[in-house]
N, CA, C and O atoms as CSV, one atom per row, in Angstrom:
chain,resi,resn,atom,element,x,y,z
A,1,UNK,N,N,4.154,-11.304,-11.330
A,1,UNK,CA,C,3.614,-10.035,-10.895
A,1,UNK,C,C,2.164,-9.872,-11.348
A,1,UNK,O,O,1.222,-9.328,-10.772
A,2,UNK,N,N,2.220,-10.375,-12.315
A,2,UNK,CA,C,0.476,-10.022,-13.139
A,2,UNK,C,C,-0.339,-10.771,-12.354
A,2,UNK,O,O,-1.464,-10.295,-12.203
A,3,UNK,N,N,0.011,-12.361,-11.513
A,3,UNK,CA,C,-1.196,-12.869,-10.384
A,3,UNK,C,C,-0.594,-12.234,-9.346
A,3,UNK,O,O,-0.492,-13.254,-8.665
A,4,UNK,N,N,-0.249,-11.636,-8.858
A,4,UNK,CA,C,-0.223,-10.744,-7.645
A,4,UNK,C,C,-1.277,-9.334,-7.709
A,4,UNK,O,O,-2.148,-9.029,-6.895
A,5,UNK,N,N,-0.805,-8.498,-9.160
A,5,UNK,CA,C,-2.154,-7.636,-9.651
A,5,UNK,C,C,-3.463,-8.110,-9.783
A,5,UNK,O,O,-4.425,-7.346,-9.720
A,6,UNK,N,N,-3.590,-9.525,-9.991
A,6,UNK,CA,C,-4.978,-9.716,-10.025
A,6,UNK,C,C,-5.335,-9.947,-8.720
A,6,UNK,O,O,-6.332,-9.337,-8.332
A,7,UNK,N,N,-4.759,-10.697,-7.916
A,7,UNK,CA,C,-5.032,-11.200,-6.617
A,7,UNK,C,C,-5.561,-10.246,-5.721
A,7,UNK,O,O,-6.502,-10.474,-4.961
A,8,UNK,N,N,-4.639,-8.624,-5.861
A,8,UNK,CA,C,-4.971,-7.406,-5.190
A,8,UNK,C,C,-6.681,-7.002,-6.012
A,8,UNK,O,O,-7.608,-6.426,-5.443
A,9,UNK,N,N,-6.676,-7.432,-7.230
A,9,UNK,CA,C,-7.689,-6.607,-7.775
A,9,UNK,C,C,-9.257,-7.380,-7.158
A,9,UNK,O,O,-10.259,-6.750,-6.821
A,10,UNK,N,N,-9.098,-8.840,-7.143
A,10,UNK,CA,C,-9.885,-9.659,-6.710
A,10,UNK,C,C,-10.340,-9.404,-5.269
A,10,UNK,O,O,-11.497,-9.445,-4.852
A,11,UNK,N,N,-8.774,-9.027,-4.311
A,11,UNK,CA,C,-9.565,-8.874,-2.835
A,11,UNK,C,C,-9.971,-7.546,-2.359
A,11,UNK,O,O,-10.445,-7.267,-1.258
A,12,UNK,N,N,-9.655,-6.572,-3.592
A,12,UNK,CA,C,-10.134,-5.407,-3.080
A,12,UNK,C,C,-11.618,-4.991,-3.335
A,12,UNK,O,O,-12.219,-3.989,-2.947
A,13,UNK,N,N,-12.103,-6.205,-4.213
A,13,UNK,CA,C,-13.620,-6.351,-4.227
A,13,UNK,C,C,-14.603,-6.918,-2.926
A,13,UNK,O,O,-15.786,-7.238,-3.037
A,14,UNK,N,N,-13.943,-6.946,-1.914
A,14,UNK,CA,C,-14.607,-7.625,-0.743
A,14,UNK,C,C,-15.087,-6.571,0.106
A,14,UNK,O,O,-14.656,-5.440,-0.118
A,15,UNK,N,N,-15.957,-6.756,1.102
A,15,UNK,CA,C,-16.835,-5.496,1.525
A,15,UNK,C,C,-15.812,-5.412,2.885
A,15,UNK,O,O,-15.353,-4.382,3.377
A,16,UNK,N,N,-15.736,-5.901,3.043
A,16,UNK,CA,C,-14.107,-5.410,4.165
A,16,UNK,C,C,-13.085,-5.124,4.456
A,16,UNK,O,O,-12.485,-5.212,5.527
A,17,UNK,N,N,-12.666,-4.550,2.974
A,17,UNK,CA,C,-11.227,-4.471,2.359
A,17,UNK,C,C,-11.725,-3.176,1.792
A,17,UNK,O,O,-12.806,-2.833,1.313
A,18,UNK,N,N,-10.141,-2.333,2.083
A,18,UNK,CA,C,-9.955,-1.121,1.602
A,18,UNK,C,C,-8.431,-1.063,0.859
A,18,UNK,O,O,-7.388,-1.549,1.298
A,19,UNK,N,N,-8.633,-0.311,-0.413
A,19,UNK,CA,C,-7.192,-0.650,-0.976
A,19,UNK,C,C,-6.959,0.412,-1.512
A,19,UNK,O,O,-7.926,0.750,-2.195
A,20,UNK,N,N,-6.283,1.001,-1.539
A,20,UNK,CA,C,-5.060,2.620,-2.086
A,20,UNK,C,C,-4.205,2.344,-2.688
A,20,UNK,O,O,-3.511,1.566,-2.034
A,21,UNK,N,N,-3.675,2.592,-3.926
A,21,UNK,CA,C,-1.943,2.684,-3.854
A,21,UNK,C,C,-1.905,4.016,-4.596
A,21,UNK,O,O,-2.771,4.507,-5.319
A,22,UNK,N,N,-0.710,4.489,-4.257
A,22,UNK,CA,C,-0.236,5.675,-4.229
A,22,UNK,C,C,1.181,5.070,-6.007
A,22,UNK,O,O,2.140,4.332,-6.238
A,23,UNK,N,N,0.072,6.296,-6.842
A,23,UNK,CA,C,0.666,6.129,-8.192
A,23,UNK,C,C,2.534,7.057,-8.400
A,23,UNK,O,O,2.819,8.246,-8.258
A,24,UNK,N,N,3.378,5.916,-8.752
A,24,UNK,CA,C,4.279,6.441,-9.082
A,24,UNK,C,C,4.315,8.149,-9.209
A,24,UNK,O,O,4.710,8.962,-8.374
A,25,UNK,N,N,3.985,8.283,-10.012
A,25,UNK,CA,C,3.725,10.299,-10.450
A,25,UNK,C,C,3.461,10.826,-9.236
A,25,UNK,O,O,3.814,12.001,-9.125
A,26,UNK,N,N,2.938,10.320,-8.260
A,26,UNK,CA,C,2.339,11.416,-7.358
A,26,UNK,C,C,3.862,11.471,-5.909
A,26,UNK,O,O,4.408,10.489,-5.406
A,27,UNK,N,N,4.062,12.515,-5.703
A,27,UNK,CA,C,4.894,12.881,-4.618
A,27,UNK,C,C,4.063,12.300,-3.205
A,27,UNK,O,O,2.900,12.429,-2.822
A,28,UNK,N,N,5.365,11.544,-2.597
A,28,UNK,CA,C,5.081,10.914,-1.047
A,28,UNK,C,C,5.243,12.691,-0.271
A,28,UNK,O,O,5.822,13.773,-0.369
A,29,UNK,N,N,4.674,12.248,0.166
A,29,UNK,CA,C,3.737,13.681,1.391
A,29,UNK,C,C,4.950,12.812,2.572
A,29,UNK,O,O,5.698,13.685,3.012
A,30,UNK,N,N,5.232,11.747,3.021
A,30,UNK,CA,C,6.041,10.362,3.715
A,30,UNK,C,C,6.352,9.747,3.243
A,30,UNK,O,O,5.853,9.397,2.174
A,31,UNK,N,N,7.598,9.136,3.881
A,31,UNK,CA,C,8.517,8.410,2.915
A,31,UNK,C,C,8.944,7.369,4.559
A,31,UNK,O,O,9.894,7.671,5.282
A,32,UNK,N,N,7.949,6.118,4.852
A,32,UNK,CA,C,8.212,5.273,5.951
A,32,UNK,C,C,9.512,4.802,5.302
A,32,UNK,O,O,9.752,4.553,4.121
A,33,UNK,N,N,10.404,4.739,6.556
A,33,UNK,CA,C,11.622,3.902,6.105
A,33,UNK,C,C,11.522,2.255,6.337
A,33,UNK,O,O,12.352,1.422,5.972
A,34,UNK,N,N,10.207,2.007,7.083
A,34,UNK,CA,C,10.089,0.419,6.725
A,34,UNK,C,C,8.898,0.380,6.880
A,34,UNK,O,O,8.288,1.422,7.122
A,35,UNK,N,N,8.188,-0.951,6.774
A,35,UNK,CA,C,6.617,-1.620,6.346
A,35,UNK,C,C,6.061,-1.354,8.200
A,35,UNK,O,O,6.692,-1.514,9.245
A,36,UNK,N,N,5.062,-1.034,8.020
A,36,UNK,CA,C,4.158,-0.714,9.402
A,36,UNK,C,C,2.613,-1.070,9.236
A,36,UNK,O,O,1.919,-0.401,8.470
A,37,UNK,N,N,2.012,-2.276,10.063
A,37,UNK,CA,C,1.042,-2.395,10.218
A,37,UNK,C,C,-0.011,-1.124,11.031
A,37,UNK,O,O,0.657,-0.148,11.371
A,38,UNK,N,N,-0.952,-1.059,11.245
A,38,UNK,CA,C,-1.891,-0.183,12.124
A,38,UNK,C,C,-2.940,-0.773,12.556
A,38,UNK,O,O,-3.766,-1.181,11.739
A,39,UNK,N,N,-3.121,-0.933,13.828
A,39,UNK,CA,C,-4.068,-1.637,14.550
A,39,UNK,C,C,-4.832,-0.815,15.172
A,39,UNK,O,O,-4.963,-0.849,16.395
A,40,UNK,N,N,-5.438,0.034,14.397
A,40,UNK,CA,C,-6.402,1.129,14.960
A,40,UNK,C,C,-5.086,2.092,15.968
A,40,UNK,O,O,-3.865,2.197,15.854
A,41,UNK,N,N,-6.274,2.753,17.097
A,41,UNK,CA,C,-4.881,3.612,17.677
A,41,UNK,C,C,-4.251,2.825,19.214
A,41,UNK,O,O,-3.663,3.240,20.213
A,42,UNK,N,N,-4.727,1.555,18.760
A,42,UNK,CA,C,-3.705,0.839,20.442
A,42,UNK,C,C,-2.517,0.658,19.903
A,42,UNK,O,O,-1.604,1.225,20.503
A,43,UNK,N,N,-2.062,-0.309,18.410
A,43,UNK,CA,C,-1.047,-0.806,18.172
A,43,UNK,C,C,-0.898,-0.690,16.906
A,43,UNK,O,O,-1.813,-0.407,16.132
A,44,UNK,N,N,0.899,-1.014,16.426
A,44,UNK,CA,C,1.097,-0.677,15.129
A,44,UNK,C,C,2.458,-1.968,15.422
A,44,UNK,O,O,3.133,-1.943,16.451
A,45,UNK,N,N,2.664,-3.050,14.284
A,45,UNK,CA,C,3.371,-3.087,14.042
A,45,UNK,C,C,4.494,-2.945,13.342
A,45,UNK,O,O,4.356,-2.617,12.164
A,46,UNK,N,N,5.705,-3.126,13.810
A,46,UNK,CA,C,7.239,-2.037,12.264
A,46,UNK,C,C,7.545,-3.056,12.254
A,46,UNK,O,O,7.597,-3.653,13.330
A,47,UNK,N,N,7.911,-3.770,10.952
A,47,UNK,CA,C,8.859,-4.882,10.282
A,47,UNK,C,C,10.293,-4.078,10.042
A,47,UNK,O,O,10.241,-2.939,9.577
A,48,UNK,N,N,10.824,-4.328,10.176
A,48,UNK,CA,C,12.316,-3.948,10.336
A,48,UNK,C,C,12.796,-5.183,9.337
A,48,UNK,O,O,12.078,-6.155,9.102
A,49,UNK,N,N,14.478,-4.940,8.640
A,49,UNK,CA,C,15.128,-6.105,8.193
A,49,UNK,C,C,15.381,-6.990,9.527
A,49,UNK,O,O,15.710,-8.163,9.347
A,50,UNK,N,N,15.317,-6.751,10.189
A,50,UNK,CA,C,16.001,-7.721,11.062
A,50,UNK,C,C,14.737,-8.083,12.490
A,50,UNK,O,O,15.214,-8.627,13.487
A,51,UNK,N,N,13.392,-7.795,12.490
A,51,UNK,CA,C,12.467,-7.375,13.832
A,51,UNK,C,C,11.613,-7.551,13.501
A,51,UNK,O,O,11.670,-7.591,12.272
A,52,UNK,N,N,10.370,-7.768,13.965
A,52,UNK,CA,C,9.361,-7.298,13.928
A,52,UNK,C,C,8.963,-6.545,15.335
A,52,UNK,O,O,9.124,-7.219,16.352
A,53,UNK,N,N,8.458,-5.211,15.485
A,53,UNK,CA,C,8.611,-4.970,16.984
A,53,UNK,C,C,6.681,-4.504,16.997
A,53,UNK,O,O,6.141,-4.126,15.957
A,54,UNK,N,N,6.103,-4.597,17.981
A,54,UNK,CA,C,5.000,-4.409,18.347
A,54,UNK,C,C,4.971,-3.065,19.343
A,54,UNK,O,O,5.507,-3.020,20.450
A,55,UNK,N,N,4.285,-2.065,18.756
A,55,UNK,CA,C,4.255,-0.883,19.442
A,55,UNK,C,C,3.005,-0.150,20.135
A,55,UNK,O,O,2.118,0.363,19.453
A,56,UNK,N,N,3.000,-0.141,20.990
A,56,UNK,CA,C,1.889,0.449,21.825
A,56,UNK,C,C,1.752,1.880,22.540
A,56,UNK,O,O,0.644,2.356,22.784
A,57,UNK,N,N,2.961,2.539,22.863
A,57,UNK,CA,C,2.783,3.850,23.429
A,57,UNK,C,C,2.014,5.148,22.502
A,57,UNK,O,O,2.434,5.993,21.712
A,58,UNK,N,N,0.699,4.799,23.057
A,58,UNK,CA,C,0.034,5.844,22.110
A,58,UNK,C,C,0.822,7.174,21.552
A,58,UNK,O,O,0.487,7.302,20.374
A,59,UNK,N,N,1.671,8.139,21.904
A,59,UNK,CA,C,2.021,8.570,20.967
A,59,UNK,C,C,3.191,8.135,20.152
A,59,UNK,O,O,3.688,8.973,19.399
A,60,UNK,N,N,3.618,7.122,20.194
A,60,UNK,CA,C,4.107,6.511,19.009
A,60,UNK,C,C,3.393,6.068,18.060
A,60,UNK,O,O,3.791,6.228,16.906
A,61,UNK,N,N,2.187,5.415,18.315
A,61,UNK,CA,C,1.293,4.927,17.563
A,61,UNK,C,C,0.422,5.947,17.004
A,61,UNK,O,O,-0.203,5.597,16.003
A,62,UNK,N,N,0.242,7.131,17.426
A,62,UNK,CA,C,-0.496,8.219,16.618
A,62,UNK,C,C,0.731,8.485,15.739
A,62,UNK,O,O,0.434,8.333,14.554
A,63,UNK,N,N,2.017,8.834,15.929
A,63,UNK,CA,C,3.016,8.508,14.683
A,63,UNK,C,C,2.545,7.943,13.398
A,63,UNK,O,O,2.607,8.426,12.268
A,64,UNK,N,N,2.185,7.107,13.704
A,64,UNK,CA,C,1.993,5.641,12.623
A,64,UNK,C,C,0.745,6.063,11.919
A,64,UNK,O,O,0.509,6.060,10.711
A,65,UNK,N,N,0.136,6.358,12.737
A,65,UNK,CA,C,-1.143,6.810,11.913
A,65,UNK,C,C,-1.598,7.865,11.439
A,65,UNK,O,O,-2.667,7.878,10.828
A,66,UNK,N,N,-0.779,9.065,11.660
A,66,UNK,CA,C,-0.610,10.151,10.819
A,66,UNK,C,C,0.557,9.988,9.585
A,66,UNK,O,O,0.779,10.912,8.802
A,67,UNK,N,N,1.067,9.052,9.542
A,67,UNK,CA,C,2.202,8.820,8.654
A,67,UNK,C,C,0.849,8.480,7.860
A,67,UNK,O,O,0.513,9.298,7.004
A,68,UNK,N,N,-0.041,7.238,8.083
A,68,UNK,CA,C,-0.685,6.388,7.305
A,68,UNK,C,C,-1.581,7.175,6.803
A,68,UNK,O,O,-1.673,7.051,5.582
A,69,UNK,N,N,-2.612,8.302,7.489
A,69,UNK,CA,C,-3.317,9.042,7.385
A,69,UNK,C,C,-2.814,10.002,5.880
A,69,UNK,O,O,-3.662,10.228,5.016
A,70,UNK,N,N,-1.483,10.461,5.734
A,70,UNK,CA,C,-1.093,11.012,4.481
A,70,UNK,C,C,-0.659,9.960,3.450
A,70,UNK,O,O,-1.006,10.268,2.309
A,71,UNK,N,N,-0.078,8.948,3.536
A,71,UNK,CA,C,-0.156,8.279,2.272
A,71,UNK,C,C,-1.764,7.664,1.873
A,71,UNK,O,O,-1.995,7.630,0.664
A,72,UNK,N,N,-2.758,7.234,2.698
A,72,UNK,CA,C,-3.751,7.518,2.516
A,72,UNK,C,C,-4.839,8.753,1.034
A,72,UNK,O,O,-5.629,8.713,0.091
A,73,UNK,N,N,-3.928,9.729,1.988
A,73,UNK,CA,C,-4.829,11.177,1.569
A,73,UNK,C,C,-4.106,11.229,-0.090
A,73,UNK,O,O,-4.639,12.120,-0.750
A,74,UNK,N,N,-3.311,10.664,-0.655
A,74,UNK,CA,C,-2.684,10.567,-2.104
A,74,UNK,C,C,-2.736,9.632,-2.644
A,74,UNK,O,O,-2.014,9.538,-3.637
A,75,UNK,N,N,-3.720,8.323,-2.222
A,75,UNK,CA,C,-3.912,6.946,-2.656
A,75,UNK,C,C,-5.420,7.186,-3.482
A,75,UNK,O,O,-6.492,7.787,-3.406
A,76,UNK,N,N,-4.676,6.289,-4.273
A,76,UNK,CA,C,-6.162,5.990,-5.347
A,76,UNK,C,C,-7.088,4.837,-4.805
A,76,UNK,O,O,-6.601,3.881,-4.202
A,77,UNK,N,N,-8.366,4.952,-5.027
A,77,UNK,CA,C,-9.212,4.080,-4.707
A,77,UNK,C,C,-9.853,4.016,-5.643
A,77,UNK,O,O,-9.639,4.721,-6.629
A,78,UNK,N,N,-10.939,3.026,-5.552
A,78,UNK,CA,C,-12.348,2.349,-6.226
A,78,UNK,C,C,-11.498,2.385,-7.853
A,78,UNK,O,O,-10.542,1.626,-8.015
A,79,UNK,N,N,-11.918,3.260,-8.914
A,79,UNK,CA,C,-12.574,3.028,-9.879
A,79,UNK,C,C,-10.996,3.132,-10.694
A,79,UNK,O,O,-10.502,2.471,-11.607
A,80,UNK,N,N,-10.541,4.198,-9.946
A,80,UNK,CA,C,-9.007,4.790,-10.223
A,80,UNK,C,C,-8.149,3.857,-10.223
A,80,UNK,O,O,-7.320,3.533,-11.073
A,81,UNK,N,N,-8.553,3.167,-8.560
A,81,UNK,CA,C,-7.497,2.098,-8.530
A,81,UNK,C,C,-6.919,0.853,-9.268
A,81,UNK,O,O,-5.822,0.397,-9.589
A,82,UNK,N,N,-8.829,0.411,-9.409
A,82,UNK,CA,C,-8.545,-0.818,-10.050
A,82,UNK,C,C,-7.715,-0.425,-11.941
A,82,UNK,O,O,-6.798,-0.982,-12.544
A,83,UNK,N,N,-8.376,0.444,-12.207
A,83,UNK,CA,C,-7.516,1.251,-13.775
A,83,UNK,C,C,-5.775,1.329,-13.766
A,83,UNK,O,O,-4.928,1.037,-14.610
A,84,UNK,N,N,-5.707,1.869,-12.386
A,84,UNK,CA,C,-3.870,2.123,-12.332
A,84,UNK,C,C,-3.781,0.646,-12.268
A,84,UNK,O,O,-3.305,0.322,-13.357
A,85,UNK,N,N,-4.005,-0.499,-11.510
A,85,UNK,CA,C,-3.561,-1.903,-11.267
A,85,UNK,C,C,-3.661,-2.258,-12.711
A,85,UNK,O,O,-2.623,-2.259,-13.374
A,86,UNK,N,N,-4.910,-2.589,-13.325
A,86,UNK,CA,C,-4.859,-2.820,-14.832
A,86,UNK,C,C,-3.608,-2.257,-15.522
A,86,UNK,O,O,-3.033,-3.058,-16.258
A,87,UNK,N,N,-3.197,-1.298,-15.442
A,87,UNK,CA,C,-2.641,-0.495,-16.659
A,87,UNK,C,C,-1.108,-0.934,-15.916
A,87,UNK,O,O,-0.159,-0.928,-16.700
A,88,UNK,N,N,-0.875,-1.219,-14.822
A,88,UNK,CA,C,0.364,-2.224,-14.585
A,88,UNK,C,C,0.401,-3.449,-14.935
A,88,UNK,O,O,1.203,-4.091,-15.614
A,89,UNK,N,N,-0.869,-3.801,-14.223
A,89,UNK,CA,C,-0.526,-5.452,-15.129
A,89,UNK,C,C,-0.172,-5.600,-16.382
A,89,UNK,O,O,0.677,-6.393,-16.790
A,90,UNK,N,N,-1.180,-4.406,-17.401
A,90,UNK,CA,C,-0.456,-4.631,-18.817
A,90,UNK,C,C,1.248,-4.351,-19.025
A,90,UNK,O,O,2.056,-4.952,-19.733
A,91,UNK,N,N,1.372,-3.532,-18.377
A,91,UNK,CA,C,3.183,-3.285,-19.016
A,91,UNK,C,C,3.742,-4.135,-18.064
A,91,UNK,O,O,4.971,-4.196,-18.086
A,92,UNK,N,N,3.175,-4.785,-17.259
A,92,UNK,CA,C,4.203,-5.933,-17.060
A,92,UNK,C,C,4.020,-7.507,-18.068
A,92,UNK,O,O,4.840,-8.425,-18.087
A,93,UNK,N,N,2.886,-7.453,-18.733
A,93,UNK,CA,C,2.714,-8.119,-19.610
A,93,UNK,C,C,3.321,-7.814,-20.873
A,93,UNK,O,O,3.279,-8.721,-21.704
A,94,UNK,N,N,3.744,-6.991,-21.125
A,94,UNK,CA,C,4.297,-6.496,-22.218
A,94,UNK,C,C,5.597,-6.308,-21.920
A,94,UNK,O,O,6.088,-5.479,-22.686
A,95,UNK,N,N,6.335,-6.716,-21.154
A,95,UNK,CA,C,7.516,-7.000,-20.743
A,95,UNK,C,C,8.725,-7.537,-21.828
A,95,UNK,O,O,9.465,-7.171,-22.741
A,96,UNK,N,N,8.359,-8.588,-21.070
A,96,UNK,CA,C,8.908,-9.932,-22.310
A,96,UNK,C,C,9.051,-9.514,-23.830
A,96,UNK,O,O,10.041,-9.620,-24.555
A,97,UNK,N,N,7.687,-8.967,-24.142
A,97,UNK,CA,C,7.772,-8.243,-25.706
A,97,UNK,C,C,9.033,-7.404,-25.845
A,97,UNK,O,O,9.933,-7.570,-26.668
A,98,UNK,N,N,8.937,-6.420,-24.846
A,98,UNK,CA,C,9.887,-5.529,-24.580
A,98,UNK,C,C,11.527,-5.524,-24.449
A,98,UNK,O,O,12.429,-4.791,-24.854
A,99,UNK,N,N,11.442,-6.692,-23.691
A,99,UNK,CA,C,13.357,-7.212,-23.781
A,99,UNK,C,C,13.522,-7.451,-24.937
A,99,UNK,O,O,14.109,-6.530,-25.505
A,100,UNK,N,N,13.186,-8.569,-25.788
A,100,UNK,CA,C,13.698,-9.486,-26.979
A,100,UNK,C,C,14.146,-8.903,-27.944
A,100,UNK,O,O,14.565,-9.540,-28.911
């Protein structure tokens, strides 16, 4: 988990990358019941357990992006973000300490 935190922390330094995560403590405004890409407002894809389905009927796809639009609006960025990622990586580093 700790090179997965860095990996996020590394590519969210790129000038074309935007990165949020929405901190435990804070209440989902939405609660997607599965993983959804957003392809601007033509397309969105839904990963399903069992699908991947590709969606295009614009108002389904404004769906998707007002869903995205509020987990968005409760996501941490820049300075915040990279601090909350740090401060996970440590207690997952401190794990191991923690079981034994």
């Amino acid at each position: 988990m700790s090179a997965q935190l860095a990996h996020l922390l590394s590519v969210a330094e790129r000038p074309n990358v935007s990165l949020g995560v929405v901190p435990w403590s804070v209440p989902l405004p939405v609660v997607p019941p599965h993983g959804f890409t957003l392809y601007g407002s033509e397309a969105v894809v839904v990963e399903t357990f069992t699908a991947e389905l590709t969606i295009t009927e614009p108002d389904a796809v404004a769906c998707y992006a007002d869903a995205f639009a509020e987990l968005d609006r409760v996501a941490v960025v820049g300075d915040g973000m990279r601090s909350l990622l740090e401060a996970v990586r440590r207690d997952f580093s401190d794990l191991p300490h923690l079981i034994q």
